[in-house]
Structure formats: structure tokens, C-alpha cells
C-alpha positions in Angstrom: -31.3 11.9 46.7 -32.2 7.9 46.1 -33.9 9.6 42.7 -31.0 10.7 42.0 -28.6 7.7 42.6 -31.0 5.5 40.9 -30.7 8.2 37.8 -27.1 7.3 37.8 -26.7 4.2 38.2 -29.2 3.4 35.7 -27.2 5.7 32.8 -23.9 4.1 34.2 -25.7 0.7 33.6 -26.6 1.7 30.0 -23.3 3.2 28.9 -22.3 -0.3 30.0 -24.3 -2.8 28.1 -24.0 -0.4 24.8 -20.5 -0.7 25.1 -20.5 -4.5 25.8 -22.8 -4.6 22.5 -20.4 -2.5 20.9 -17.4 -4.6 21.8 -19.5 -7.8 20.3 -20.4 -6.3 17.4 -16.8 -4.9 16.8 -14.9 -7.8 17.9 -13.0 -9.1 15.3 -9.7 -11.4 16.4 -7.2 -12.7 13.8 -8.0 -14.6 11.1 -5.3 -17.4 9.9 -4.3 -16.6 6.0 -5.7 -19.8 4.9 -8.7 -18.6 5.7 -8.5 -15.4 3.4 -7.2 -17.4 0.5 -10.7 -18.5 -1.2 -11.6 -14.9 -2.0 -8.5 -12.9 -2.0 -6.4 -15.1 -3.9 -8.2 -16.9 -6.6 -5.9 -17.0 -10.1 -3.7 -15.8 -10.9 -2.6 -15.3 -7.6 0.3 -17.5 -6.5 2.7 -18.1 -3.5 6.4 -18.3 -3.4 8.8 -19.0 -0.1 10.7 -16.0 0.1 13.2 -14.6 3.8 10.8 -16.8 5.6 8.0 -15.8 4.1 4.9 -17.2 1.8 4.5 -14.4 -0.4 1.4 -13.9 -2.2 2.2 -12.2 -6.1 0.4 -12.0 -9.4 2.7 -12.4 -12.5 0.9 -11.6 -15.6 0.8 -10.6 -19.4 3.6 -11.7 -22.4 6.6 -13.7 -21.2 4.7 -14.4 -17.5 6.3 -17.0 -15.5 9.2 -17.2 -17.2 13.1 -15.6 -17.0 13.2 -12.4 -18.5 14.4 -12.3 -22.3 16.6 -9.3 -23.7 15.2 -6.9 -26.4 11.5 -7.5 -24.8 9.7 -4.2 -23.5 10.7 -4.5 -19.4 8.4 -6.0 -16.7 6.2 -3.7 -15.3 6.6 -4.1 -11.4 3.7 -2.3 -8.9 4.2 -1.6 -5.3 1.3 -1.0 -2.9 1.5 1.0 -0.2 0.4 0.7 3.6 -2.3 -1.3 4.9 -2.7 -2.3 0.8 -2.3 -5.2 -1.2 -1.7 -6.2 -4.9 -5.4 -5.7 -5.6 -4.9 -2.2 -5.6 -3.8 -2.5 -9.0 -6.5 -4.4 -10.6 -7.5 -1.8 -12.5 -4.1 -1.3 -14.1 -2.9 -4.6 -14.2 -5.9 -5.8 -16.3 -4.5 -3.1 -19.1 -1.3 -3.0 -18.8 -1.4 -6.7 -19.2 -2.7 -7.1 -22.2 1.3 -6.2 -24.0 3.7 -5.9 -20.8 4.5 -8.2 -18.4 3.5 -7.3 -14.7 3.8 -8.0 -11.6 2.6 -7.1 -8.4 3.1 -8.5 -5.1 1.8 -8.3 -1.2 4.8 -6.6 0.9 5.7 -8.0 3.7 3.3 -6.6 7.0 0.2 -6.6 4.8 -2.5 -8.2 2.9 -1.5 -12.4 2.5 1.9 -12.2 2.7 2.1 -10.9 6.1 4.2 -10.3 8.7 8.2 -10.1 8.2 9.2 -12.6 10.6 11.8 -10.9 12.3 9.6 -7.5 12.1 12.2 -5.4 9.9 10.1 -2.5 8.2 12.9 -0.8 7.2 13.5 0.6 3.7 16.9 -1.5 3.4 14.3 -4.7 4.5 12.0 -3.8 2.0 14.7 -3.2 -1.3 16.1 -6.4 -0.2 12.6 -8.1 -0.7 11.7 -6.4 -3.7 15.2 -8.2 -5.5 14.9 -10.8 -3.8 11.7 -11.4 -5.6 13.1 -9.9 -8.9 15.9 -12.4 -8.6 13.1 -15.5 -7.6 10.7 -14.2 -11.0 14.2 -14.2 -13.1 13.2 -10.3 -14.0 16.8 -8.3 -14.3 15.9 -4.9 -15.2 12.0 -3.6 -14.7 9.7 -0.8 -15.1 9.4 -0.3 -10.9 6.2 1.8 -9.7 4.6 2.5 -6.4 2.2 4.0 -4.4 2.8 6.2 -0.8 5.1 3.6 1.1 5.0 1.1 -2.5 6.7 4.8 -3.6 9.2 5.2 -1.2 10.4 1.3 -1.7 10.5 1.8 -5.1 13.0 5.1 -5.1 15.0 3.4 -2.3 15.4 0.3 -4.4 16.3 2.1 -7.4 18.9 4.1 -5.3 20.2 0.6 -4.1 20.0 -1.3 -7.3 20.0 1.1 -10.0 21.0 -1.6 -13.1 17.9 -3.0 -12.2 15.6 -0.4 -12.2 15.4 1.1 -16.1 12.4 3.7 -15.6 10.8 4.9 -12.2 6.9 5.7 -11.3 6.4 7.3 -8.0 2.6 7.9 -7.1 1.5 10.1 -4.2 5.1 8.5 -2.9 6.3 8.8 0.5 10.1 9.5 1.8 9.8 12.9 3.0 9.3 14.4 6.4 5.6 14.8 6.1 3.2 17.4 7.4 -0.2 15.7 6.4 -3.4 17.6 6.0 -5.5 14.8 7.2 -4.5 10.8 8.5 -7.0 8.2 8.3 -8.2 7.1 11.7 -6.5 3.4 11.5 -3.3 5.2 10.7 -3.5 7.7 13.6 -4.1 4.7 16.2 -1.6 2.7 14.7 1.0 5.7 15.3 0.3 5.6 18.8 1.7 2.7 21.2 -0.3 3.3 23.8 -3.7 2.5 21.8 -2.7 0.0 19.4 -3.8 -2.9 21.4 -7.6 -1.2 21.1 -7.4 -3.0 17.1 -6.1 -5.9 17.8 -9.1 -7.7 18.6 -11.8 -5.3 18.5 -11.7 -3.2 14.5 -15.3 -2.4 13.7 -16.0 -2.2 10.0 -16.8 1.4 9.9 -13.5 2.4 11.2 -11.9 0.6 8.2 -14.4 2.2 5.8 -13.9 6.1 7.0 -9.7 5.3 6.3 -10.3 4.4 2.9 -12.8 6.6 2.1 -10.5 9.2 3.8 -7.6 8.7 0.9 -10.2 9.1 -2.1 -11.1 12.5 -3.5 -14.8 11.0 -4.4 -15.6 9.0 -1.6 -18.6 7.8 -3.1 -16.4 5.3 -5.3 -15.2 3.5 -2.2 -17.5 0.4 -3.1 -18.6 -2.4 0.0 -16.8 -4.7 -2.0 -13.5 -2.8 -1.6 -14.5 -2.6 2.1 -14.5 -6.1 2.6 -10.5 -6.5 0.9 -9.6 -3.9 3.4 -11.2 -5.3 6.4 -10.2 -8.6 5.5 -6.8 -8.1 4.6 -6.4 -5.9 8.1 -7.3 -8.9 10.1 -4.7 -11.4 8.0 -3.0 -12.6 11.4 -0.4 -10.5 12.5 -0.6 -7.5 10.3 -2.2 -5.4 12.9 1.0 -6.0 15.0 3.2 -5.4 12.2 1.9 -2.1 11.4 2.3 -0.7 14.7 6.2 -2.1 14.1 6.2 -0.5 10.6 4.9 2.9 12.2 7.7 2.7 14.6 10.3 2.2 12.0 9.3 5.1 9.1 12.6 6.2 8.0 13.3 9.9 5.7 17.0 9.6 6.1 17.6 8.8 2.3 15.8 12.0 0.9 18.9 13.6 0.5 20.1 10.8 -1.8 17.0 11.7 -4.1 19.3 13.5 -6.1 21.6 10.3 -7.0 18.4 9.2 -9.0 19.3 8.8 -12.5 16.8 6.8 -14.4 13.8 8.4 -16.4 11.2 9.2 -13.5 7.3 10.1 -13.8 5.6 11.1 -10.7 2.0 11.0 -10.6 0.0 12.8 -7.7 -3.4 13.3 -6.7 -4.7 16.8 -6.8 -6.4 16.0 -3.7 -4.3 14.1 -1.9 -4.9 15.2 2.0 -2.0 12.8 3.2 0.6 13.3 1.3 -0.1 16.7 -0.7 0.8 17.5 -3.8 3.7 19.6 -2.3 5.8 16.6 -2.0 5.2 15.8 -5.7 6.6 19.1 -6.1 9.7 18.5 -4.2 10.3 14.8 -6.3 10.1 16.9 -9.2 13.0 18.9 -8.4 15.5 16.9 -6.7 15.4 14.4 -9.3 16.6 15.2 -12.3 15.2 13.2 -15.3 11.6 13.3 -14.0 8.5 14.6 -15.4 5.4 15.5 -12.6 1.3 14.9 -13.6 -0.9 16.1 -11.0 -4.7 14.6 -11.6 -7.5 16.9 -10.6 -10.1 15.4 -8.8 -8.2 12.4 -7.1 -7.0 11.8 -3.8 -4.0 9.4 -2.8 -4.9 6.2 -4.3 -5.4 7.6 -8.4 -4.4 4.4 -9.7 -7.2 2.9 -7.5 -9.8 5.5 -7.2 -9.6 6.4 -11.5 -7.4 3.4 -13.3 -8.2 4.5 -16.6 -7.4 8.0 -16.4 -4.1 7.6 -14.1 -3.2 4.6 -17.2 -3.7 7.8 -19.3 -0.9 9.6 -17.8 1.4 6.4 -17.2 1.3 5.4 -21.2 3.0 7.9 -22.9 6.0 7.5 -20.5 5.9 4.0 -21.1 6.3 4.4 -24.6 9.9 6.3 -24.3 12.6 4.8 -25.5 
């Protein structure tokens, strides 16, 4: 019987300390923006005072950093989508540059720009940010393009603001109720109140990796480098706390209004896109009207990150339309 107690005591003790070790290695508090700035926002990046916030945005190519002029080929403006940042479109932005103008920009929650001060994550929130920015970049009228939630802020901007919006990009977008095939594990805690506060000061590494390698179709293309924006920009203070808010506040009310889209539309989707499905690209394609739908084999929900060259392939000839 003492055997026996000794037995458990001594695997009680050890789950104990490799916990405690876990915890040490794992623990990972806030870090002030500042902090992030040397490596995640080297130039062009730039900061602008914006609803209370200092947003972080890249503004780029022909007629960059100045008010837009009429008869020039329109801005080109890219939207990230959750637990993202602008760098997600490094790929495209380094092309697309070279004869448009683009920009790209944090949204409020994530990466530098971080938390929304008074934690509105609401689509009317985020249209009013995305012209508020327009209007602060003197950019009128734009090419507007975005990923999953960068998606659904794009369509819901267009719908609010249509003179401003001349063509529409939607990419693995979101807006619809949505039945996923699989969530990355950061997403699924974040849905759930009662183990949020597990992330806020403990987030090991791993856990950040297996999300994003969750969204690629070749996971073997999720590089340590791309790690390291991703488990940087999670820590960014207060942007685990705002995604739990943003979680809270997810919104499909406007789907029905898909239908008062009028502006030329491409949606581009991921053949293997285990989040949002290519289903949903599907159901883009047919409530609005002038839109065109690419489905990419081989790529998950990120395809501008995961292949920029051949998701570019797909986005040029659109951009070439009159």
C-alpha cells in the first residue's frame, strides 16, 4: 500500500514539474508595439493617427503618398484577414507595385495597429476604418481586395460606399454562415470564453505554427520566418484580447445584401481551403452578379500568401478590364 502511494505521488509530482517547465517554456506575456517595430516595420512601413488609433500601412508603387489623380489606373487596396497583417501581401505587393499604386494596411485587432480602442469589431467599424483611411491617403475610388475577414470588409465596404469601390477581389472571403471543415487551434480557443485567458500569457510557438500551417494546402511552405511574424504579431499587446472580442462580434446579417453588389467582382478560392470551402466561392459567384470565380488547385486559404505568383496570375487579367 505505501508502494503504492509512493507510486502516485511520485507520477503526481512529475506531471507537476513538466507542466511548470511547460508553462516556462510557453510563457509568453504581451509585448509593447514599440518593441515589434524594428523587424516588422522597417520601410516602407509607416504610421498614421487614425479613430484613436496608430495604424501601421504600406503605401507603395506610381503616384504613392500623394492624392489620387483622375485618368490614372486606380489604387490597388489589400485587406488581411484574421490574426494577419499587411505582410501577408508581400508577395503581391512587390508586383503589383511595380505600375499600380497599393496599399495595404494592419486592421484594427491585429498585427501593429492593434486593438480598436473602444473594441468595435463590427463590419460597420471596420468599413468606417477602411474610408477613413481612403479619405486620410486622398485615394477616392480603388481597386478593393481581401482575404477571409479582409474579404468580408471589403464586400461590406463596397455595399456601404460603392462610388468608392470601382472593381472587387474577394479571396477565400468570409460573410456567410459557415460550416468549416477544419479551424485552426488558436481560432477554436479564441471562440471559446471560457479558455481564452489560457493565451493570454502562456502561447507556445508550436500552437501558432500548427494554425498557419493548418490554412496552407502545402504545409511545407509555412517557413520559420513566417512563424516568427505570426507569433510576434499575436503577442502585439492587446490583440489576444481583441480577438476574443472580434470572435464575439462575427456578424452574417448582410449576406442577403450580396445581391446589391454592382461593381465588376473576381473571387478567387483555394481548392483546398478546409476553413472556408470552396462552396462559399460558389455561393459569391451567384448572388453577385458581375463576378467571375477562379478556384486554384492545390492551395488552401491564404493563395495570395501560400503561391503569390500564381494567384497574381489569376488577379491580372481582371485588372486589365476596362
Amino acid at each position: 500500500m505505501k508502494l503504492l502511494r509512493n507510486s502516485l505521488l511520485l507520477i503526481l509530482g512529475g506531471a507537476v514539474f513538466f507542466t511548470a517547465v511547460g508553462l516556462y517554456l510557453s510563457w509568453a506575456p504581451d509585448v509593447p508595439v514599440d518593441a515589434l517595430k524594428a523587424r516588422w516595420a522597417q520601410p516602407p512601413s509607416q504610421f498614421v493617427a487614425l479613430q484613436g488609433m496608430q495604424v501601421h500601412f504600406r503605401d507603395e508603387g506610381p503616384g504613392a503618398g500623394k492624392p489620387q489623380v483622375a485618368g490614372e489606373p486606380l489604387p490597388i487596396v489589400l485587406l488581411h484577414g484574421t490574426s494577419a497583417s499587411l505582410h501577408t501581401w508581400n508577395g503581391w505587393a512587390a508586383e503589383l507595385s511595380k505600375t499600380r499604386r497599393v496599399l495595404r494596411f494592419d486592421l484594427p485587432g491585429f498585427a501593429l495597429t492593434g486593438p480598436q480602442p473602444q473594441g468595435d469589431y463590427s463590419m460597420a467599424a471596420y468599413s468606417r476604418f477602411v474610408l477613413g483611411m481612403l479619405d486620410q491617403l486622398g485615394i477616392q475610388r480603388c481597386v478593393l481586395a481581401g482575404n477571409s475577414l479582409g474579404g468580408q470588409i471589403a464586400w461590406a465596404t463596397a455595399l456601404q460606399a460603392p462610388q468608392r469601390v470601382g472593381q472587387l477581389v474577394l479571396i477565400d472571403a468570409a460573410g456567410y454562415p459557415m460550416d468549416s471543415e477544419s479551424v485552426p487551434i488558436g481560432f477554436k480557443i479564441a471562440r471559446m470564453p471560457g479558455l481564452r485567458w489560457l493565451v493570454q500569457s502562456v502561447l507556445p510557438r508550436g500552437l501558432i505554427e500548427q494554425s498557419v500551417r493548418n490554412v496552407y494546402a502545402q504545409p511545407d511552405r509555412v517557413t520559420p520566418e513566417l512563424v516568427d511574424l505570426y507569433y510576434d504579431i499575436t503577442r502585439r499587446a492587446g490583440n489576444r484580447a481583441a480577438l476574443g472580442q472580434r470572435m464575439d462580434q462575427r456578424d452574417t446579417s448582410q449576406v442577403a445584401r450580396l445581391k446589391d453588389l454592382k461593381m465588376p467582382t473576381l473571387i478567387l478560392w483555394g481548392a483546398q481551403d478546409r476553413l472556408i470551402p470552396p462552396r462559399y466561392g460558389q455561393a459569391f459567384a451567384k448572388d453577385i452578379a458581375d463576378s467571375q470565380l477562379v478556384v486554384l488547385d492545390g492551395l488552401g486559404h491564404v493563395p495570395h500568401e501560400e503561391d503569390p505568383a500564381r494567384s497574381l496570375a489569376a488577379l491580372q487579367p481582371f485588372l486589365s478590364k476596362p
